[in-house]
C-alpha positions as CSV (number, residue, x, y, z in Angstrom):
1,X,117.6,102.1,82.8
2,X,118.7,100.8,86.2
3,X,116.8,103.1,88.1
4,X,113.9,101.8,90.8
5,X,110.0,102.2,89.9
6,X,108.8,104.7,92.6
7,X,105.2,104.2,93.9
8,X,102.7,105.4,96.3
9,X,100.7,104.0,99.1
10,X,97.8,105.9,101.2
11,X,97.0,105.0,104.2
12,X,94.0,105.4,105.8
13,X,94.3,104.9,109.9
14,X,96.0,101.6,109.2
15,X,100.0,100.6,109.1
16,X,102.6,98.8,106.9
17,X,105.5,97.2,107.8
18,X,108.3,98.2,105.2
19,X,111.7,96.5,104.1
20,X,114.4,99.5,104.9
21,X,115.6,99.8,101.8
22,X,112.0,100.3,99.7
23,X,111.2,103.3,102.2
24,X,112.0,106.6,100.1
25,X,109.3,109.4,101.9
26,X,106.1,109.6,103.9
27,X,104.1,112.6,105.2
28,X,104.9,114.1,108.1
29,X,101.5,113.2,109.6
30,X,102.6,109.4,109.8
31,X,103.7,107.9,112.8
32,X,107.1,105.4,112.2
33,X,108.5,103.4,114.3
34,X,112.1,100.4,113.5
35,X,110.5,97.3,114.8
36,X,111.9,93.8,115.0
37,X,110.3,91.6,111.8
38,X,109.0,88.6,113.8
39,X,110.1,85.4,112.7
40,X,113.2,87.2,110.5
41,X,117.1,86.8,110.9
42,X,120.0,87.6,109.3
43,X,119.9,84.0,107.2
44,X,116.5,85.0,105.9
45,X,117.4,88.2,104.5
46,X,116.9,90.8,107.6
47,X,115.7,91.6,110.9
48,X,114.4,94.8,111.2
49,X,111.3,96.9,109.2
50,X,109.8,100.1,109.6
51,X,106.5,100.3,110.4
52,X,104.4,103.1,109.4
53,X,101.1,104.0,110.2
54,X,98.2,106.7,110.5
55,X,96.3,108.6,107.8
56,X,98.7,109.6,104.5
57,X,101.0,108.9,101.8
58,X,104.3,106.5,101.6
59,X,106.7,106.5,98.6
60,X,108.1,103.4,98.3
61,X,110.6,101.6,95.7
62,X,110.9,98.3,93.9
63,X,113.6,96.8,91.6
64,X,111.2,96.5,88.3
65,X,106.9,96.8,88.5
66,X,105.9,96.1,91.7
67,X,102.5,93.8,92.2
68,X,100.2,93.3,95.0
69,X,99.4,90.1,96.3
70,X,96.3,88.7,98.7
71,X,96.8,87.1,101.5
72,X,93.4,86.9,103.2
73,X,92.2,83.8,100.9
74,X,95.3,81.5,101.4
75,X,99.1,81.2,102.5
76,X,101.1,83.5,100.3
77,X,104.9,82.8,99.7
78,X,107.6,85.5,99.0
79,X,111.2,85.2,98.8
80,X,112.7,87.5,101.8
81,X,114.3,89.6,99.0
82,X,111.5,90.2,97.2
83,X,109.1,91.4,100.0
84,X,108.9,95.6,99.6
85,X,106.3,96.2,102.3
86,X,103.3,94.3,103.6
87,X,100.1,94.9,105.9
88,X,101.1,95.8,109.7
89,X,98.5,93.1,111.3
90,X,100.3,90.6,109.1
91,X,103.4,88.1,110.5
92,X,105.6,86.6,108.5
93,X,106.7,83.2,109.0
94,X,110.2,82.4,107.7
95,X,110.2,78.9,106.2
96,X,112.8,77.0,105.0
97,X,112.4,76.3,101.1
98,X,115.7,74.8,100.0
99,X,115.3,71.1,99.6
100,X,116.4,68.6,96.9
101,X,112.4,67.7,95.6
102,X,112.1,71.8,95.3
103,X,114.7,72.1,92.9
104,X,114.1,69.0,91.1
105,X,110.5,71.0,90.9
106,X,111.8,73.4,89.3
107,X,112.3,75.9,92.7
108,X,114.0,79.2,92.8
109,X,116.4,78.3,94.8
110,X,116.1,80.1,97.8
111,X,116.5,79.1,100.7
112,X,114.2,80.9,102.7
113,X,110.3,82.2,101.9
114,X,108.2,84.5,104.0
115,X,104.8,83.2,104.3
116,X,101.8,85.2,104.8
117,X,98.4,83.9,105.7
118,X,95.0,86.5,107.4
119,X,93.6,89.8,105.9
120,X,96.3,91.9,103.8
121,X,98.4,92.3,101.2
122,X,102.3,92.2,100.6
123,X,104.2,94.0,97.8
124,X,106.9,92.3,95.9
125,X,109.3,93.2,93.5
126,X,110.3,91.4,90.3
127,X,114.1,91.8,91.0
128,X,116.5,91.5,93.9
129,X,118.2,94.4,92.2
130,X,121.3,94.3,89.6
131,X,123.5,92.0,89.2
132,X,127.4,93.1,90.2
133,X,129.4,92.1,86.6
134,X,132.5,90.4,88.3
135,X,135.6,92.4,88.7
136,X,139.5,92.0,88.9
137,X,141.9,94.4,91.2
């Protein structure tokens, strides 16, 4: 029951910019390149994607159903861990979300968000994966 929800994505002459560990496959006829995420650093949550693109399939992964948020009709917020993949011609701004009015809010409590604003989409996932029980030696 642990196990990731596989999913496709076609592409059709256009690109994504993937998190490296929601990549599983993509067809051959796919160009890929390891690109620097704009914006990203290691506080955030990472600072390199892959970025695929050109005409045909990618099989991703995500920690529980993944869902598919617009961001072409205003600024969409995803926690760094939560981002699977999003459109190529999108960049990411990291912002800082971690204040005292965001928890008193009732905030996630992260301290960093991607935002997302222009034509495209970004997958999340539901889950940052499973949580480590705590162990002795």
């Amino acid at each position: 029951h642990d196990a990731a929800e596989i999913f496709l994505i076609s592409l059709d002459a256009d690109g994504i910019s993937i998190n490296g560990r929601s990549l599983l496959a993509f067809d051959a006829s796919l160009d890929w390149d390891v690109r620097r995420t704009q914006g990203a650093g290691i506080l955030s949550g990472g600072l390199f994607n892959t970025l695929v693109q050109g005409q045909g399939t990618v099989a991703l992964t995500s920690e529980g159903e993944p869902m598919i948020l617009d961001c072409s009709q205003q600024p969409t917020f995803v926690d760094t861990q939560a981002a699977v993949c999003w459109s190529a011609n999108l960049v990411p701004n990291v912002v800082n979300s971690m204040n005292a009015k965001s928890l008193l809010r009732g905030g996630t409590g992260e301290a960093f968000q991607y935002a997302f604003h222009g034509p495209g989409f970004v997958v999340v996932q539901p889950s940052e994966g499973p949580v480590v029980p705590p162990h002795t030696h």
